[in-house]
C-alpha positions as CSV (number, residue, x, y, z in Angstrom):
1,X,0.0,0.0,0.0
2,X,1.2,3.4,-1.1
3,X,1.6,5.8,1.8
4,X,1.5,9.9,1.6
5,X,4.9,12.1,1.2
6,X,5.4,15.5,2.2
7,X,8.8,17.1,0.9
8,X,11.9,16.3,3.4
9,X,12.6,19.3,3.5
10,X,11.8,23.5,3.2
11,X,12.8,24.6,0.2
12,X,12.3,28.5,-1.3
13,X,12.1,30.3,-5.0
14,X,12.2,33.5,-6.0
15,X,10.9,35.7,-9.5
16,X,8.7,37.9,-10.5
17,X,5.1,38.1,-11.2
18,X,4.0,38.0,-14.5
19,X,0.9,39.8,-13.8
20,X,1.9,41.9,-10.9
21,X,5.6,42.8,-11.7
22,X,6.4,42.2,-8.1
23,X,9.5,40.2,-7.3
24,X,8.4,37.3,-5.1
25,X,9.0,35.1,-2.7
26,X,7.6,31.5,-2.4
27,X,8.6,28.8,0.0
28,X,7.2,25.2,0.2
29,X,7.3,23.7,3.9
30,X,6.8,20.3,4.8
31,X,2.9,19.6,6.4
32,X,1.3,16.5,8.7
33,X,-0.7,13.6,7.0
34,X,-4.1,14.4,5.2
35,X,-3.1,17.9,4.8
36,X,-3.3,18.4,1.0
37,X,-2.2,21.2,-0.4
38,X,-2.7,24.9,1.4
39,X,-1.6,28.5,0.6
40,X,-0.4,31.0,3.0
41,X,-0.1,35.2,1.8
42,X,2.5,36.1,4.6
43,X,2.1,40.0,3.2
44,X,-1.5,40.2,4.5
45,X,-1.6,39.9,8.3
46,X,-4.1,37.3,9.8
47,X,-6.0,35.7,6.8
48,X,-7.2,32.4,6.3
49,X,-5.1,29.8,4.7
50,X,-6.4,28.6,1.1
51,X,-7.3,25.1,0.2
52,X,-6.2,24.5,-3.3
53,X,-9.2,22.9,-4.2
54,X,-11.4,23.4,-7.7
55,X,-13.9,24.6,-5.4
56,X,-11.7,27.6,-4.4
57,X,-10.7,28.8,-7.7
58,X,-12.1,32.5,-8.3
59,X,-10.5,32.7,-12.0
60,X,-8.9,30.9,-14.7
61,X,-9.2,34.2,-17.4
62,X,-4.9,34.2,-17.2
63,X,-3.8,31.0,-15.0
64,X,-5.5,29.5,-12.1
65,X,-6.5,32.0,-9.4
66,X,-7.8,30.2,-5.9
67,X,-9.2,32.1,-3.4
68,X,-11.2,33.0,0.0
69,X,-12.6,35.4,1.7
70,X,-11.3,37.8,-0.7
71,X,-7.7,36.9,-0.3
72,X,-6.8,35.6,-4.0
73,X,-3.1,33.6,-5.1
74,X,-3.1,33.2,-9.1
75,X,-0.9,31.7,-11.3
76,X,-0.9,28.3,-9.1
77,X,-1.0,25.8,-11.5
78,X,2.8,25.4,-12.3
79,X,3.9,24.6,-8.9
80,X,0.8,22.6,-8.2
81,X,1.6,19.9,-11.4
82,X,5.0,19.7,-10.1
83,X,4.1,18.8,-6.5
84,X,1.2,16.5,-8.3
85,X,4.3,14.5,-10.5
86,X,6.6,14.4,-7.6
87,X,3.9,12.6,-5.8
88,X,3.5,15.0,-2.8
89,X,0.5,15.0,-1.1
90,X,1.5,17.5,2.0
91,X,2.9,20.6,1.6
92,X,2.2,24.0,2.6
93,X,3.1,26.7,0.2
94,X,3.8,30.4,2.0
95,X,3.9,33.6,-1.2
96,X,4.5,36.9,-0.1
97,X,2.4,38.2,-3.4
98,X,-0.9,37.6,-4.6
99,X,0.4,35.5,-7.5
100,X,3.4,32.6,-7.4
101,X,6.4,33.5,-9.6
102,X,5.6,33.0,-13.0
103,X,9.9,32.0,-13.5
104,X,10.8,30.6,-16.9
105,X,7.2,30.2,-17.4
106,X,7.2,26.5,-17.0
107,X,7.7,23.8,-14.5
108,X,11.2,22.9,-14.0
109,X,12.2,25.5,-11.5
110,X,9.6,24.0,-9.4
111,X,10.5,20.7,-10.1
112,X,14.0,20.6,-9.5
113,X,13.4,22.1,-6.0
114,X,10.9,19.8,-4.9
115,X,13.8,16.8,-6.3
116,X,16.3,18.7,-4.4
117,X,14.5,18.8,-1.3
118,X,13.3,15.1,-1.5
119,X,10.2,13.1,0.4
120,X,9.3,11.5,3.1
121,X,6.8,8.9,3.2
122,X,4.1,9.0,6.1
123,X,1.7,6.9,7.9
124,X,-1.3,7.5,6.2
125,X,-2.0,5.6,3.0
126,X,-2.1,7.3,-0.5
127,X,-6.3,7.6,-1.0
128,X,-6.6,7.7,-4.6
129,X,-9.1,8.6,-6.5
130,X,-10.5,5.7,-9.0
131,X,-12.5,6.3,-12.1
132,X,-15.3,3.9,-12.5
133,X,-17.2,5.3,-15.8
134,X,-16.2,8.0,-18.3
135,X,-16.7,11.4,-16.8
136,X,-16.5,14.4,-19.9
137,X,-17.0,18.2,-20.1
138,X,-17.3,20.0,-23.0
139,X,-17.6,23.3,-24.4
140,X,-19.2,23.6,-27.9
141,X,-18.5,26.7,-28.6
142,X,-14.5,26.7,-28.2
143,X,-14.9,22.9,-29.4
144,X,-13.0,22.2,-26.1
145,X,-13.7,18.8,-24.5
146,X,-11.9,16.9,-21.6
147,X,-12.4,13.1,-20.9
148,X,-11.4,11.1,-17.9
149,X,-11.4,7.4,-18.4
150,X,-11.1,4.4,-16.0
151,X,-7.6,3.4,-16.2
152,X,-5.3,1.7,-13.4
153,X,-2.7,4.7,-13.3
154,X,-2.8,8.1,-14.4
155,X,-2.1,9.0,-17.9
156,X,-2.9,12.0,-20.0
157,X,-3.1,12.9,-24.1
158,X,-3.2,16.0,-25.2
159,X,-4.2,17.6,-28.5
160,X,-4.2,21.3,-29.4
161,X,-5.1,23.4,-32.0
162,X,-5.2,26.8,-33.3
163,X,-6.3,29.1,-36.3
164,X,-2.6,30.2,-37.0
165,X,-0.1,29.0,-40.1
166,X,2.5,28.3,-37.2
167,X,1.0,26.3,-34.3
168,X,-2.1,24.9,-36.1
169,X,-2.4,21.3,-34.5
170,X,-0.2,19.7,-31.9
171,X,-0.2,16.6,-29.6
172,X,1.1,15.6,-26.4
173,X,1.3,12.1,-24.7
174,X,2.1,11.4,-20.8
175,X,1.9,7.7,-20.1
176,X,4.1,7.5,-16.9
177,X,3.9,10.3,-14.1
178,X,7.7,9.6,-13.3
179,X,8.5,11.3,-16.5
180,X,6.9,14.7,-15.9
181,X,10.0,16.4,-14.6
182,X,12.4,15.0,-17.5
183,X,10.3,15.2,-20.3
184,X,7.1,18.2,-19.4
185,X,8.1,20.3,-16.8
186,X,10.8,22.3,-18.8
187,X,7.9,23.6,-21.5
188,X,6.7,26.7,-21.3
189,X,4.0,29.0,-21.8
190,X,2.8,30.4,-25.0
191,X,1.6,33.9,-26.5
192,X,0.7,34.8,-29.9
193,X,2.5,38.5,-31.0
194,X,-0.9,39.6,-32.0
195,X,-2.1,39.2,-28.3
196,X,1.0,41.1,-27.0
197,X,-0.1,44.8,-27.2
198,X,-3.8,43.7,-25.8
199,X,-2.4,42.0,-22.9
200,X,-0.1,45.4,-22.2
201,X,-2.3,47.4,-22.1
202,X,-4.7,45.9,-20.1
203,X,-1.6,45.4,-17.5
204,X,-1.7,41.4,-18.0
205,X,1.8,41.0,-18.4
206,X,3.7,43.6,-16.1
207,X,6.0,40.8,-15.4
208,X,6.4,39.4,-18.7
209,X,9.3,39.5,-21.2
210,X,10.0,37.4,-23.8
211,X,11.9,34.5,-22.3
212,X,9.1,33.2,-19.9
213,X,7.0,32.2,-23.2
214,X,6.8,30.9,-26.3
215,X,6.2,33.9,-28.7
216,X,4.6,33.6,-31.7
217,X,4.5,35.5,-35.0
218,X,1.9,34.1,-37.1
219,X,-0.1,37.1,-38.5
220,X,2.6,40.3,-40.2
221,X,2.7,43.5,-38.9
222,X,4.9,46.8,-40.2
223,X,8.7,45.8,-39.5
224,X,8.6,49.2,-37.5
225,X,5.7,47.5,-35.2
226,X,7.5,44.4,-34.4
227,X,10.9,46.0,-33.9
228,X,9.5,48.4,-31.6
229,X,8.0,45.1,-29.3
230,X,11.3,43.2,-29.5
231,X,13.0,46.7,-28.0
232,X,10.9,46.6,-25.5
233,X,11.3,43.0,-24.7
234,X,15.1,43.0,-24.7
235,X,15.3,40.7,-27.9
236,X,17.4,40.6,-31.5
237,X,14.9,42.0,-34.2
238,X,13.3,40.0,-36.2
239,X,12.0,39.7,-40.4
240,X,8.3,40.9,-40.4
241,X,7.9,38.7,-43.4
242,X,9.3,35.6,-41.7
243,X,6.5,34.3,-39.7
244,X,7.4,31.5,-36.9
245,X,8.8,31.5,-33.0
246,X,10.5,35.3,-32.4
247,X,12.4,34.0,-29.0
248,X,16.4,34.1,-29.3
249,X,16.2,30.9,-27.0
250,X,14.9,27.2,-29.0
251,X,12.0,25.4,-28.1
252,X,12.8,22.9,-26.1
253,X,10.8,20.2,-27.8
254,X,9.1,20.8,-31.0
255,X,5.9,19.9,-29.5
256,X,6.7,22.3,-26.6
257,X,3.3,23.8,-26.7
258,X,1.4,20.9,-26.2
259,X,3.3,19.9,-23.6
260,X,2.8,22.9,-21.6
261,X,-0.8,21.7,-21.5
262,X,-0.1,19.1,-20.3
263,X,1.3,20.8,-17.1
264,X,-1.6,22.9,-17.2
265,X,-3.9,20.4,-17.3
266,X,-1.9,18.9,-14.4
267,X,-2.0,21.9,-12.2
268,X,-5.6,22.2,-12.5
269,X,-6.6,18.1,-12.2
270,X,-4.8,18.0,-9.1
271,X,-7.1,20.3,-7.0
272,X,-9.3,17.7,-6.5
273,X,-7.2,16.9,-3.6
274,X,-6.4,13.3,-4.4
275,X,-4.3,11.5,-6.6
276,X,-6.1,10.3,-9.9
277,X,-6.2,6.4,-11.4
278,X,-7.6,7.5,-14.2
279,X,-6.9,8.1,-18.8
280,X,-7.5,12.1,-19.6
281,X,-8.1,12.7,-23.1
282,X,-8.1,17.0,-23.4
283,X,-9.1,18.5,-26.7
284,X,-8.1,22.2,-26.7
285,X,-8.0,22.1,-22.9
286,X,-7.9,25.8,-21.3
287,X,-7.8,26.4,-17.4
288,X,-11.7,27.4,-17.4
289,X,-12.5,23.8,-18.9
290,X,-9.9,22.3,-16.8
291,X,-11.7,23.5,-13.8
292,X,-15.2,21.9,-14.9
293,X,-14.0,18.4,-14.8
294,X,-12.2,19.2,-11.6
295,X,-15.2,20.9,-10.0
296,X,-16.8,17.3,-11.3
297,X,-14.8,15.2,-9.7
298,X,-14.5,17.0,-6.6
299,X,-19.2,16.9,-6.7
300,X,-18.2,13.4,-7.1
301,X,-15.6,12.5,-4.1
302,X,-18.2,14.6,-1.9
303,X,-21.2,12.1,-3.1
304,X,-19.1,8.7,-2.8
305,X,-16.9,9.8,0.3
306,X,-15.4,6.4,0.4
307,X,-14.5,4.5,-3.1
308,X,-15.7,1.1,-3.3
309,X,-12.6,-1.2,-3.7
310,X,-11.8,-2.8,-7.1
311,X,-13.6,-6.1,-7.5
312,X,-12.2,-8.6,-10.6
313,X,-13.7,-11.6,-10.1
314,X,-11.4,-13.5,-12.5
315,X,-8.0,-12.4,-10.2
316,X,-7.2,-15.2,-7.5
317,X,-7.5,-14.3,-3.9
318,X,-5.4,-13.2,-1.3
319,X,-6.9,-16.0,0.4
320,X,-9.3,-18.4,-0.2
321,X,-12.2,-20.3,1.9
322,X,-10.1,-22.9,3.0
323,X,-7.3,-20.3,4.4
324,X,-10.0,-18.0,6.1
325,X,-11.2,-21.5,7.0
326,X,-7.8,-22.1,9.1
327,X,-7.8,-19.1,10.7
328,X,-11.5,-18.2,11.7
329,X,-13.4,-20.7,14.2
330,X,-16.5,-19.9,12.9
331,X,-18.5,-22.3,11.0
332,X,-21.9,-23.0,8.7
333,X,-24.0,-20.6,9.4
334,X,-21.6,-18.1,10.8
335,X,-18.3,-18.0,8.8
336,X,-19.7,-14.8,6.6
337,X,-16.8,-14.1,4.3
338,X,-15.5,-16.0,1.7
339,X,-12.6,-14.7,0.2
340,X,-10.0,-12.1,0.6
341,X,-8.9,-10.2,-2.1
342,X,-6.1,-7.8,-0.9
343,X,-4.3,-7.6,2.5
344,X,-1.6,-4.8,3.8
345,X,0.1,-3.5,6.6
346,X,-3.6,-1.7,7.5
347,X,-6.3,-2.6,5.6
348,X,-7.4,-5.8,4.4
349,X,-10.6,-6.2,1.4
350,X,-12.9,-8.9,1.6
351,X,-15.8,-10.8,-0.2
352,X,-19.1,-12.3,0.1
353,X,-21.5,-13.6,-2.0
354,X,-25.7,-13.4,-0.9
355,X,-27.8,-16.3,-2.4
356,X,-31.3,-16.5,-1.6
357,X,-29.7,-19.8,0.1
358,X,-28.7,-18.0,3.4
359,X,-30.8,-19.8,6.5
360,X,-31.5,-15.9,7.9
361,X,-33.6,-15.2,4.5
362,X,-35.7,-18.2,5.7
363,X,-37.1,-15.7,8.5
364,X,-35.7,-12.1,7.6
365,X,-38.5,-12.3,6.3
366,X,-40.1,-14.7,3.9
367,X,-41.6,-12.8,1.4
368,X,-39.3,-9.8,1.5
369,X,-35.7,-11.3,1.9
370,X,-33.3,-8.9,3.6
371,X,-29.8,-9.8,5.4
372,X,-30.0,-8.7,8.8
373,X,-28.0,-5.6,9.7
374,X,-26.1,-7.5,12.8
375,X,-25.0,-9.9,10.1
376,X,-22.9,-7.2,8.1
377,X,-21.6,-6.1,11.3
378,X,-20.5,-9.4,11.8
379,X,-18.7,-10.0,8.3
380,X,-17.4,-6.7,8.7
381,X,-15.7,-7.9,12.2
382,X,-14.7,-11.2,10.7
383,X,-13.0,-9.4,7.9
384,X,-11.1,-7.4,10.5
385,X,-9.9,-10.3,12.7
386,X,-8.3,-11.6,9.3
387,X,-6.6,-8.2,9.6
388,X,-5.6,-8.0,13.4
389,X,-4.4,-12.5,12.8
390,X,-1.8,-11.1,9.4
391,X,-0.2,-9.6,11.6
392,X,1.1,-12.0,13.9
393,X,3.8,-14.5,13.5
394,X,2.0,-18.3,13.4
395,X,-1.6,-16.8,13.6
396,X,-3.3,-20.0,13.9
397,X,-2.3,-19.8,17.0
398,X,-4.5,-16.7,18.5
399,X,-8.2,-15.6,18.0
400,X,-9.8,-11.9,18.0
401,X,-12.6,-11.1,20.4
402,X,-14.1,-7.7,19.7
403,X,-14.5,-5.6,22.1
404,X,-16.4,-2.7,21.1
405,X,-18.9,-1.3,18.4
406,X,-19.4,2.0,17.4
407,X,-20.6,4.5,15.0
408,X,-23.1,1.9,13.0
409,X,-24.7,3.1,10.3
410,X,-26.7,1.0,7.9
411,X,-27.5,3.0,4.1
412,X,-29.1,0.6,2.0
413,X,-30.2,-3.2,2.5
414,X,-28.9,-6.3,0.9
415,X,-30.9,-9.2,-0.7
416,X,-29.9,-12.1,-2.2
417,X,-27.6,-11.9,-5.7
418,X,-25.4,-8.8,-4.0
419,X,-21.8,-9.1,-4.1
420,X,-20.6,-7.4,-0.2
421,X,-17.1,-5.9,-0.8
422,X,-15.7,-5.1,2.8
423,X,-13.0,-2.5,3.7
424,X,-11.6,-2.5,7.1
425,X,-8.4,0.2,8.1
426,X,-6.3,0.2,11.0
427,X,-7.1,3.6,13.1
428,X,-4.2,3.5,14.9
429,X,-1.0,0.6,15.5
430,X,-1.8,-1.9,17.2
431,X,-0.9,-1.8,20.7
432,X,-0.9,-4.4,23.5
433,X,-2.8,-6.8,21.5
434,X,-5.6,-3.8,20.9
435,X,-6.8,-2.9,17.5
436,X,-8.9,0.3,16.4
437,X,-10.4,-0.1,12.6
438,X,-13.2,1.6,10.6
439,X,-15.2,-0.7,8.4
440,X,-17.3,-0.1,5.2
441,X,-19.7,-2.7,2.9
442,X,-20.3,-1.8,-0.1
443,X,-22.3,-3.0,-3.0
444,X,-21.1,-2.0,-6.1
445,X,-20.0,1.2,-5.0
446,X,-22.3,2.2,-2.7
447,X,-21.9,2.0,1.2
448,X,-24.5,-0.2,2.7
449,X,-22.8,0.1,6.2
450,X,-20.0,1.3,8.3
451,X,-18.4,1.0,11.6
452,X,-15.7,1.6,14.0
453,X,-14.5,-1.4,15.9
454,X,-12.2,-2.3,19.1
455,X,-10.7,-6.0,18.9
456,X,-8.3,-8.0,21.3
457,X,-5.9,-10.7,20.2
458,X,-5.5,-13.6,22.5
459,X,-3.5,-16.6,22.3
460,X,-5.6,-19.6,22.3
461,X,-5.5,-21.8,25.0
């Protein structure tokens, strides 16, 4: 089981704001378990610290702004994707600006910090979140879309396009998240010359100059024009009649572009709060779009708190009848789990199967057959005792007594032909023989009941 990383250690950056002009100063400290990722303005005395979360963001017009209570951070979404390829779970972020450095206007300087710094794995396990079904935004009138399919890591294609002679239609690809910071994180933004003046004047780009982008000259203006916006920009002039990238410095890939995207899209996926198993396909993909199928996900984590565990019917167990058989005492009508599927250091998945067979359906009740709600507590606790007995050298040797029950909740019945998927969790190490989990059934992937037990191990007799 994968557990969550904050980095090792503090780490700091400075540049200046594209949008502000301000030279700034960002530092990323190591934070606790289950902390996510949090922003901190240190020049405005006693505000609240922001979530970055797709519920928070105010405005994606240049960048990612996410706010509260009136206290806005923009430009997140660079240092967010490398903290999200890193795999970082925990880390608060402290700016002294209202926007984070926009730097080379890419990745890498974040990236090669956070490697710098390292991780540190903590207790708490990694809690992913799992596409089950093909969740899609799209926006018809900028023939934007963004998919998100079920897949068993995270992966990403990207495919842009614009009307312009130069950068008409570009793809990227990102099958491995290891890879980010060697092959995406360098690429930078991207501004068209004929968006330049516009952007001036309506103070977008205080901060900007012409080696934190990708410029490009795809429409021709008078040579006078263009000579007069590489003065300002500090760069070599350039042939009006030549159209293509104006920069003195290369691209860095020739799809560089489409790879910025691909932080972009990143950046923005990652405020959901949890790390994605899932495909993205993103079709002209912009920050506002971005934010949709983040905003959906996040609806859809609030809905289904707790993912239902993976179910393949067709992969062998963990351990079969005849193991749990070994380990459990209880027998016909009582042993209530047949199969476990997956078993770490503090959780353990198991199975049962309803038939209409059960004795209980023979009076709970006759003509409406429902498992009793004692009885899923009961799987639930046998489930956990195969939990508490892993982890114990020869555990045919002891048996689990619970000891205490609380916090039962029971959200939907069960009748015959369900499938019971059970997740139990360790609270807390076990100490002195005592054991804290929290339990869940589901079917398919809704919760039909939950709740927090107490068990003893004892050496049998």
């Amino acid at each position: 089981m994968q557990k969550q990383k904050t980095i090792a250690s503090e780490f700091s950056l400075r540049g200046i704001g594209l949008h502000t002009g301000l030279d700034i100063h960002i530092r990323f400290l190591p934070a606790p378990e289950n902390h996510g990722y949090k922003i901190r303005r240190t020049d405005i005395d006693g505000q609240p610290v922001i979530d970055a979360l797709a519920e928070n963001v105010v405005n994606t017009q240049r960048g990612t702004v996410v706010g509260h209570n009136d206290v806005q951070v923009g430009t997140v979404e660079h240092a967010i994707a490398a903290l999200y390829a890193a795999e970082i779970d925990n880390c608060m972020i402290e700016v002294d600006a209202p926007e984070f450095p926009i730097l080379d206007g890419s990745a890498r300087f974040f990236s090669e910090a956070i490697e710098k710094a390292g991780s540190v794995e903590q207790n708490a396990p990694r809690d992913y979140y799992i596409v089950r079904h093909k969740i899609e935004v799209t926006d018809e009138k900028s023939g934007s879309s963004l998919v998100i399919l079920p897949d068993d890591k995270f992966s990403m294609n990207v495919l842009i396009s614009f009307d312009s002679s130069v950068l008409s239609s570009q793809y990227a690809t990102l099958t491995d998240i290891g890879r980010f910071a060697g092959e995406i994180a360098a690429s930078r933004t991207f501004v068209f010359v004929r968006e330049i003046e516009t952007l001036r004047k309506n103070n977008l780009i205080k901060g900007g100059d012409l080696d934190n982008a990708i410029v490009i000259y795809d429409e021709k203006m008078p040579q006078q024009e263009l000579d007069r916006l590489t003065d300002e920009f500090g760069l070599s002039h350039y042939d009006c009649d030549r159209l293509g990238y104006v920069n003195d410095k290369p691209l860095v890939y020739s799809n560089e572009p489409a790879r910025h995207k691909l932080i972009d899209v990143i950046g923005d996926i990652a405020l959901i709060g949890k790390p994605v198993k899932g495909h993205i396909v993103a079709t002209r993909p912009g920050h506002k779009i971005n934010n949709q199928l983040a905003r959906l996900i996040r609806k859809d984590i609030k809905v289904n708190e707790i993912q239902a565990p993976i179910f393949r019917p067709e992969c062998a167990p963990v351990m079969d009848i005849n193991r749990i058989r070994e380990l459990l005492p209880h027998r016909y009508p009582f042993l209530l789990v047949d199969r476990i599927i997956e078993i770490g250091g503090h959780y353990i998945v198991g199975i049962k199967n309803v038939t209409v067979n059960e004795p209980f359906f023979q009076g709970h009740f006759p003509q409406e057959p429902v498992m009793p709600g004692v009885l899923l507590v009961e799987a639930m606790a046998q489930t956990g005792g195969l939990l508490v007995l892993n982890s114990v050298d020869e555990p045919e040797r002891y048996s689990t007594y619970f000891m205490k029950i609380d916090g039962v909740k029971f959200r939907q019945k069960v009748v015959p032909g369900d499938t019971l998927i059970f997740r139990l969790e360790l609270l807390a190490p076990m100490r002195r023989g005592i054991s804290t989990m929290k339990g869940y059934v589901f079917v398919g992937e809704k919760v039909v009941c939950e709740a927090e037990f107490m068990a003893q191990i004892i050496k049998n007799k």
